[in-house]
Backbone as JSON, one array per atom type, in Angstrom:
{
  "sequence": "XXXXXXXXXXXXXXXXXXXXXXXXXXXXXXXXXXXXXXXXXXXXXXXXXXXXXXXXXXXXXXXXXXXXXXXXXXXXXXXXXXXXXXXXXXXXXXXXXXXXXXXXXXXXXXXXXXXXXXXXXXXXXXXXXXXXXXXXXXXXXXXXXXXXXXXXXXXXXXXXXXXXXXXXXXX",
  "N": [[16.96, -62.72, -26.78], [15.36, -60.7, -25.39], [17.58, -58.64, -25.04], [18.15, -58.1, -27.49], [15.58, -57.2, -28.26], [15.64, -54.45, -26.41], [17.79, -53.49, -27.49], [16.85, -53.09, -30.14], [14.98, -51.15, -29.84], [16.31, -49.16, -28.55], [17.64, -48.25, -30.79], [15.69, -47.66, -32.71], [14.34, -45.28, -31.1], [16.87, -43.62, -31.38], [17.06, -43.17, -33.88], [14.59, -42.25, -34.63], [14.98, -39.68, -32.94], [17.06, -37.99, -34.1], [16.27, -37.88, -36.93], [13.74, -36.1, -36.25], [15.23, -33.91, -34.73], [16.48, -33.11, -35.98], [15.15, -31.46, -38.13], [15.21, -28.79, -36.4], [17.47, -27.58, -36.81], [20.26, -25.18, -37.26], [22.31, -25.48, -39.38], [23.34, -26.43, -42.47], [25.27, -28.51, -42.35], [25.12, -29.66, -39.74], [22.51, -30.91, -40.03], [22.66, -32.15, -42.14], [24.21, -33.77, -40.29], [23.12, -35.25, -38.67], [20.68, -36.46, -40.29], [23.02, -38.82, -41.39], [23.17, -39.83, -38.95], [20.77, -40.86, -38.44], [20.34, -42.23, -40.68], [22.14, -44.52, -40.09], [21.36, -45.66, -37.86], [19.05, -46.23, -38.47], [20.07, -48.64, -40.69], [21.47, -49.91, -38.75], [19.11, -51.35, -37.04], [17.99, -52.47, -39.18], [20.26, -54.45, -39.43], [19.5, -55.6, -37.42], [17.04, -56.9, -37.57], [17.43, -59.15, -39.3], [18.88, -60.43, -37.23], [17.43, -61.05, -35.27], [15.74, -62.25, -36.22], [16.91, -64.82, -37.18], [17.86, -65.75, -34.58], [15.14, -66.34, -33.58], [14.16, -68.04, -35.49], [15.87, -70.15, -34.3], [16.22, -70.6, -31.68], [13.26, -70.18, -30.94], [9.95, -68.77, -30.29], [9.73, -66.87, -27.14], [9.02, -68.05, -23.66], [5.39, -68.11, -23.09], [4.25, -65.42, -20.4], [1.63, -65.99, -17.72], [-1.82, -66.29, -18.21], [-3.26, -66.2, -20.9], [-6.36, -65.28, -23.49], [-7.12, -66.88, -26.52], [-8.03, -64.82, -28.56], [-6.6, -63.0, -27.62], [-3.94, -64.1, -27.63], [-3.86, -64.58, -30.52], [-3.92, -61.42, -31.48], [-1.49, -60.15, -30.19], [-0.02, -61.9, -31.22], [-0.15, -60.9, -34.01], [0.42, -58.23, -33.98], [2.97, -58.67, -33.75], [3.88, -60.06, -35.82], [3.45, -57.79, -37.76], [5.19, -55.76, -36.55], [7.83, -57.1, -36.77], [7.5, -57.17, -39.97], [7.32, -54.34, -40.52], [9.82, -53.91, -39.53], [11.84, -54.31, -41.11], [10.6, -53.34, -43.65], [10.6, -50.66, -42.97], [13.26, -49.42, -42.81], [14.54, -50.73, -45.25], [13.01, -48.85, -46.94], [14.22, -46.15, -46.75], [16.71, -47.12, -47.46], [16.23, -47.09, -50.02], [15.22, -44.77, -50.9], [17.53, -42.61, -50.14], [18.92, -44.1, -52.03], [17.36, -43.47, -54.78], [17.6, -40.61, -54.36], [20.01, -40.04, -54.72], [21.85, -39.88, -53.4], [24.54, -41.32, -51.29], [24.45, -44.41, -49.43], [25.99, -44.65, -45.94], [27.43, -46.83, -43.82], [29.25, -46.47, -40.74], [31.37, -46.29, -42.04], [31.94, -47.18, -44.39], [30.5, -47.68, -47.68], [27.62, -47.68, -49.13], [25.9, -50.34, -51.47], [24.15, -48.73, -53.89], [20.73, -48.99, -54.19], [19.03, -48.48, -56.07], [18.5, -46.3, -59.5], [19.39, -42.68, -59.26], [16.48, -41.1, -59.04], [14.18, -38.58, -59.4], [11.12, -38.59, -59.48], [10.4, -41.22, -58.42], [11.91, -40.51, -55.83], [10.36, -38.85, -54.47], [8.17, -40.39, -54.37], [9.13, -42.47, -52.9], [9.44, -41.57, -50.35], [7.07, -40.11, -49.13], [6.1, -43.07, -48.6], [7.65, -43.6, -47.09], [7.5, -41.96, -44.36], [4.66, -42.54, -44.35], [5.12, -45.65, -43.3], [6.7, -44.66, -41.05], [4.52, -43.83, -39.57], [2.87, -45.81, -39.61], [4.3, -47.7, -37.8], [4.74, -46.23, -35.46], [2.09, -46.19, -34.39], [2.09, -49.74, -34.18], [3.6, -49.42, -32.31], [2.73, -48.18, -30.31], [0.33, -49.44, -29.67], [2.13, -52.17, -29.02], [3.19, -51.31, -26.52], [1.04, -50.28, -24.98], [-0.11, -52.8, -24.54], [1.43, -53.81, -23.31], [1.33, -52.26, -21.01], [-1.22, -52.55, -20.11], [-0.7, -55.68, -19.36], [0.88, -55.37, -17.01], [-0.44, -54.06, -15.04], [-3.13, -54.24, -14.95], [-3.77, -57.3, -15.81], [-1.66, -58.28, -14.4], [0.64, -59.98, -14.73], [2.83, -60.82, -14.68], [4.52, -60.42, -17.39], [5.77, -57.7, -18.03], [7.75, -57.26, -16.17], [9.06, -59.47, -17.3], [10.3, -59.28, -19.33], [12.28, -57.16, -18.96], [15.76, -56.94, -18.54], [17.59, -56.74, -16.59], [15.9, -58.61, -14.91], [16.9, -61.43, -16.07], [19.7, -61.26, -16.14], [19.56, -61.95, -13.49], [18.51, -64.95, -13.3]],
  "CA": [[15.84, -62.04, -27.44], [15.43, -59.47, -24.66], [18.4, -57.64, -25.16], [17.66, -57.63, -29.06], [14.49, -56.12, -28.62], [15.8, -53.21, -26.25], [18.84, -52.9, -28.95], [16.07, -52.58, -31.4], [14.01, -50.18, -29.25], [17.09, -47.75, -28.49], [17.92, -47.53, -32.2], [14.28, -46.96, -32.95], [14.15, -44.05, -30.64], [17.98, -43.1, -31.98], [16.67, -42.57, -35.69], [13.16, -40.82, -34.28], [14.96, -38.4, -32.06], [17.95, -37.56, -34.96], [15.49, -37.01, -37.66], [12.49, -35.1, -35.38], [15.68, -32.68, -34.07], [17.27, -32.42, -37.61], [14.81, -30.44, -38.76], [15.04, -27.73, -35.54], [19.09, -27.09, -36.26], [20.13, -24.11, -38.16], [22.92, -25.11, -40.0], [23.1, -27.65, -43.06], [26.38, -29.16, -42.08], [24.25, -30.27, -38.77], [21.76, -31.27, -40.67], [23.55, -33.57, -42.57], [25.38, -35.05, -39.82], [21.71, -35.94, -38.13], [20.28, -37.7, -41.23], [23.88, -39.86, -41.22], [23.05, -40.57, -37.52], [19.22, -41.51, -38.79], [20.31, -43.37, -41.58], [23.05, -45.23, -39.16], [20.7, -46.27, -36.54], [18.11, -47.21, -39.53], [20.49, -49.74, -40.92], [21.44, -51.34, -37.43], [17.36, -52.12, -37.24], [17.84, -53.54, -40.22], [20.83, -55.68, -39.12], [18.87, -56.22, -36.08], [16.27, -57.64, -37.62], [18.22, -60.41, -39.25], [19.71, -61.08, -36.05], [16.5, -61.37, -34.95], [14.8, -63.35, -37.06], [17.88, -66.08, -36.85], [17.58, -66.07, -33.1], [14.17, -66.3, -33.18], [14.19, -69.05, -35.75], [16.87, -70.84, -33.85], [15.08, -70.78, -30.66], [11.4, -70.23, -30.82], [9.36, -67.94, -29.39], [9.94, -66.62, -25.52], [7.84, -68.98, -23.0], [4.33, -67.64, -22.61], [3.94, -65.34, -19.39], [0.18, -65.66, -17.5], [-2.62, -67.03, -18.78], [-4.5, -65.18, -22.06], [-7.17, -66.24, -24.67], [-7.1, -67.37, -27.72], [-8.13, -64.01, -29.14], [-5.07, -61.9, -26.79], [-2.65, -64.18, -28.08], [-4.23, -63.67, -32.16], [-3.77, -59.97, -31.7], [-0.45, -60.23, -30.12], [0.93, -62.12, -32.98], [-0.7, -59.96, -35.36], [0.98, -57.32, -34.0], [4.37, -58.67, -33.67], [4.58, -59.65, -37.16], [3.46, -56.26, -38.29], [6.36, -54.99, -36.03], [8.66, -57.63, -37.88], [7.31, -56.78, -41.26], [7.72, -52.57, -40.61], [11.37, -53.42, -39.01], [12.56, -55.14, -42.39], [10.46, -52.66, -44.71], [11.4, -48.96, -43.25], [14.89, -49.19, -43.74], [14.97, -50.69, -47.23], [12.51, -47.88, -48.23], [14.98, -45.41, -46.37], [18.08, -47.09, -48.18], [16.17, -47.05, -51.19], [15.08, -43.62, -50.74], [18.54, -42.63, -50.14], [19.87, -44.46, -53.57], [16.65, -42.56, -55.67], [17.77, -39.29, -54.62], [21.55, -39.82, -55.77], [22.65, -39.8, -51.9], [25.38, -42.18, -51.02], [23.96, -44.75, -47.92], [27.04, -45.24, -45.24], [27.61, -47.28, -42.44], [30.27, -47.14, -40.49], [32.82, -45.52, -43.16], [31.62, -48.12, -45.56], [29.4, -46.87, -49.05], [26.61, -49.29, -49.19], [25.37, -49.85, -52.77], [22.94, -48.05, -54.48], [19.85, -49.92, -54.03], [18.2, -47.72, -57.73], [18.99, -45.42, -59.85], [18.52, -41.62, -58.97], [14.92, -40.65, -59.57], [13.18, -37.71, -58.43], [9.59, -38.92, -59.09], [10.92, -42.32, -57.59], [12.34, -40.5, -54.67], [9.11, -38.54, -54.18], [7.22, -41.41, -54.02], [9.7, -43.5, -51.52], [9.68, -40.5, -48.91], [5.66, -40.2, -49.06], [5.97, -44.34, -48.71], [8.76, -43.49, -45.68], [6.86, -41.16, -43.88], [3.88, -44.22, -43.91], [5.54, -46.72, -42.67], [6.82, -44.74, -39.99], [3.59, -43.36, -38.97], [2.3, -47.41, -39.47], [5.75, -48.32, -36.7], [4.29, -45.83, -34.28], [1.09, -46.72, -34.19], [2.02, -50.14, -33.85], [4.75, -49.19, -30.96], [1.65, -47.74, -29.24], [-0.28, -51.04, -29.12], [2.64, -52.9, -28.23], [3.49, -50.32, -25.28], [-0.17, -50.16, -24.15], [-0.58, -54.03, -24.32], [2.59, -54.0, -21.87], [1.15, -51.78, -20.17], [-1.97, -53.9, -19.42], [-0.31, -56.79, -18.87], [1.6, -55.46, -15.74], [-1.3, -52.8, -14.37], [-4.35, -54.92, -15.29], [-3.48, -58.44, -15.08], [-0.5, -58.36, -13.34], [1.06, -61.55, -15.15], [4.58, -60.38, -14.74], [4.9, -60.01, -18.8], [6.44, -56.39, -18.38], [9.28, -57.83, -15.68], [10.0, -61.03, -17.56], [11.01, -58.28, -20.86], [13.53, -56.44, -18.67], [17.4, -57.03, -18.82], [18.02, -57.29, -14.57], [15.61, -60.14, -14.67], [16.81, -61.66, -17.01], [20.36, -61.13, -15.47], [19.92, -62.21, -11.97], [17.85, -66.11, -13.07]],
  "C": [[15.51, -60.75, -26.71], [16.11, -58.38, -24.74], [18.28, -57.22, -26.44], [16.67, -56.78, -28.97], [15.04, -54.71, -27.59], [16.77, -52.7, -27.33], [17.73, -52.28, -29.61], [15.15, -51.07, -30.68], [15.31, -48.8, -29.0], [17.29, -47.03, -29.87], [16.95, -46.86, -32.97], [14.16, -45.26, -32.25], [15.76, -43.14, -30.9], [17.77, -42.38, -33.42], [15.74, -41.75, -35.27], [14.29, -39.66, -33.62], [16.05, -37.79, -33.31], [17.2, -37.48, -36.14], [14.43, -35.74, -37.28], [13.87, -33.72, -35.41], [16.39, -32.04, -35.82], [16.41, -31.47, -38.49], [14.24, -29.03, -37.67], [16.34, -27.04, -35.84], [18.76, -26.46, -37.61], [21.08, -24.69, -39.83], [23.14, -26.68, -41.31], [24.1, -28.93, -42.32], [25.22, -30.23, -40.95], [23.22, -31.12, -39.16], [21.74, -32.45, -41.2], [23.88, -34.47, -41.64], [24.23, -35.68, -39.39], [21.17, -36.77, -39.15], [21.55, -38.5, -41.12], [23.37, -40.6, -39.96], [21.64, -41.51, -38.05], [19.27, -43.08, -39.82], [21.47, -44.79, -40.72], [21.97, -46.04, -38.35], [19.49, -46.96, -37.44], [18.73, -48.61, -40.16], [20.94, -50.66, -39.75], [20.48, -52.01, -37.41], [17.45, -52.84, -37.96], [18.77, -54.83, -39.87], [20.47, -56.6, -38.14], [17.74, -57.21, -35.89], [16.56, -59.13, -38.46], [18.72, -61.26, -38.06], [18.6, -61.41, -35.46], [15.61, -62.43, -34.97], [15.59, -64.9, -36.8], [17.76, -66.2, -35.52], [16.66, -66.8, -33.12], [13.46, -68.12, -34.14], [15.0, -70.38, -35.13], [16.0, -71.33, -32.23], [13.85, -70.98, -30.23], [10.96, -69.14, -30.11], [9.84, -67.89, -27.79], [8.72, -67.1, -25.24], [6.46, -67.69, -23.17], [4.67, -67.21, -20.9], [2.14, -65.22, -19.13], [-0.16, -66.35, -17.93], [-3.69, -65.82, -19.82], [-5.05, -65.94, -23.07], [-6.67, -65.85, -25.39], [-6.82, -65.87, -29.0], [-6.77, -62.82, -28.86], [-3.97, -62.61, -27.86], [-2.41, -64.0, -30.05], [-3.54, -62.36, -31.89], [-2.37, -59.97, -31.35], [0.78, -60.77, -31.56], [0.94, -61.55, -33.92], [0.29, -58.6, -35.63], [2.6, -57.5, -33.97], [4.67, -59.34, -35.2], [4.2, -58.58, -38.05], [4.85, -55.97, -37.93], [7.85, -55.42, -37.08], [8.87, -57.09, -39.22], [7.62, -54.88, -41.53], [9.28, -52.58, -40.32], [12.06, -53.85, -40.29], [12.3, -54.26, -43.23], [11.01, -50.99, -44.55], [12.68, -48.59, -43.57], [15.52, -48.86, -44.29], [14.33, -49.48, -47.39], [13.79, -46.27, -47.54], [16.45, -45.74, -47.28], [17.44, -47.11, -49.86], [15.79, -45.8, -52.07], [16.28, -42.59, -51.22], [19.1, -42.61, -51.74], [18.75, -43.07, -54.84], [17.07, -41.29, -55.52], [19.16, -38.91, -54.73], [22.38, -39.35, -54.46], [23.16, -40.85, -51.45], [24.85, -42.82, -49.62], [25.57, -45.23, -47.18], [27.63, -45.66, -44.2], [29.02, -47.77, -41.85], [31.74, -46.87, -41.18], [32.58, -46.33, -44.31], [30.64, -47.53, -46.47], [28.8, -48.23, -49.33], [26.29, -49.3, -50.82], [24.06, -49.39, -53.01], [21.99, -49.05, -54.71], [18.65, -50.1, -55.74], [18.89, -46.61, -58.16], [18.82, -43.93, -59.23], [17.34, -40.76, -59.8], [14.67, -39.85, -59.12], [12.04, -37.87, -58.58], [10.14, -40.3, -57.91], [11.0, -41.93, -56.04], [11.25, -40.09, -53.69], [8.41, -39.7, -53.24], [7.37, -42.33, -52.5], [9.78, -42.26, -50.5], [8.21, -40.05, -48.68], [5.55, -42.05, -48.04], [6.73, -44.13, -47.04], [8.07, -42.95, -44.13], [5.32, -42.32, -43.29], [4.09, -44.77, -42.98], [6.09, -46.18, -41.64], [5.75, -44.09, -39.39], [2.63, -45.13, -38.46], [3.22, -47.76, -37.99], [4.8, -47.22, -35.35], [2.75, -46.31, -33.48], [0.81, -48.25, -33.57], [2.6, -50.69, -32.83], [3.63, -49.01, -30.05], [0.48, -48.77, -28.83], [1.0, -51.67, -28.43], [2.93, -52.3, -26.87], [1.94, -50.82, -24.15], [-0.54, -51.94, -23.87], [0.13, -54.06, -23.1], [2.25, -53.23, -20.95], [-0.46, -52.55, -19.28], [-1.6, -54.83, -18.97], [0.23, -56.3, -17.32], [0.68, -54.54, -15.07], [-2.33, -53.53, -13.95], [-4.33, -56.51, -15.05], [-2.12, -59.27, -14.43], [0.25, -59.77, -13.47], [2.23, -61.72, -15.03], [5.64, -60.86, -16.31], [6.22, -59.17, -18.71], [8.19, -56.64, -17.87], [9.56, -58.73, -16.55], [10.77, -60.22, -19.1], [12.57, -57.07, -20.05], [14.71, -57.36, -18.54], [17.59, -57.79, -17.41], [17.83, -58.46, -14.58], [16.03, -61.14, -15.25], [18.25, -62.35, -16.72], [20.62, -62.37, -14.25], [18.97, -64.03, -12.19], [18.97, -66.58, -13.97]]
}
């Protein structure tokens, strides 16, 4: 589960940084190749979150570190199936985005299918809807960040270590 969620966290910051720079480069060609990269690293998430979910059903939750109330561990959950629910929905509305505006989705050398027809109100709509949901994903990156960042500053429960790789590694 550890290594899933940094997977998921590199590809997250793989799609942000290849859309954010794709619209600084001059030339379309470039342009292009950066949305492929965006839309690439958007469908891993997506495979990631299958892989996820089956883990996660297969196993169960990661032990509790520390000791937190009732109300910490509410909000925590709250927020991790938001996170769930945004890693499953930006995607699709990105591959569905994609299909509405009559742009081929392709991973990998493979042509995914068209998820809808091509629409331009449709597409409108899903890139308003896109734009959302990743402003919703940051927002709730920035709780989960800042929670982790309490946990190891504030009550020092050793949360933040028991989420790295090394440790993880070396027990």
């Amino acid at each position: 589960m550890v290594a899933l969620h940094w997977l998921t966290v590199l590809c997250l910051l793989g799609a942000a940084t290849a859309i954010l720079v794709r619209d600084e480069v001059a030339t379309r060609a470039a342009r292009q190749w950066l949305l492929e990269i965006h839309r690439h690293f958007g469908l891993v998430v997506l495979a990631l979150f299958f892989i996820r979910a089956a883990v996660r059903i297969r196993i169960g939750k990661l032990p509790p570190v520390g000791k937190t109330t009732v109300a910490t561990r509410v909000a925590a959950g709250t927020v991790h199936f938001a996170l769930y629910v945004v890693l499953l929905v930006q995607p699709l509305l990105g591959w569905v985005l994609s299909s509405a505006e009559g742009k081929p989705v392709h991973l990998f050398g493979l042509t995914l299918p068209s998820l809808v027809t091509a629409d331009e109100d449709l597409a409108d709509t899903l890139q308003q809807w896109h734009l959302g949901v990743a402003c919703l994903l940051l927002g709730l990156v920035a709780m989960h960040v800042s929670a982790a960042l309490w946990h190891h500053f504030v009550l020092r429960d050793g949360l933040l270590r028991a989420m790295w790789l090394q440790r993880q590694r070396n027990e």
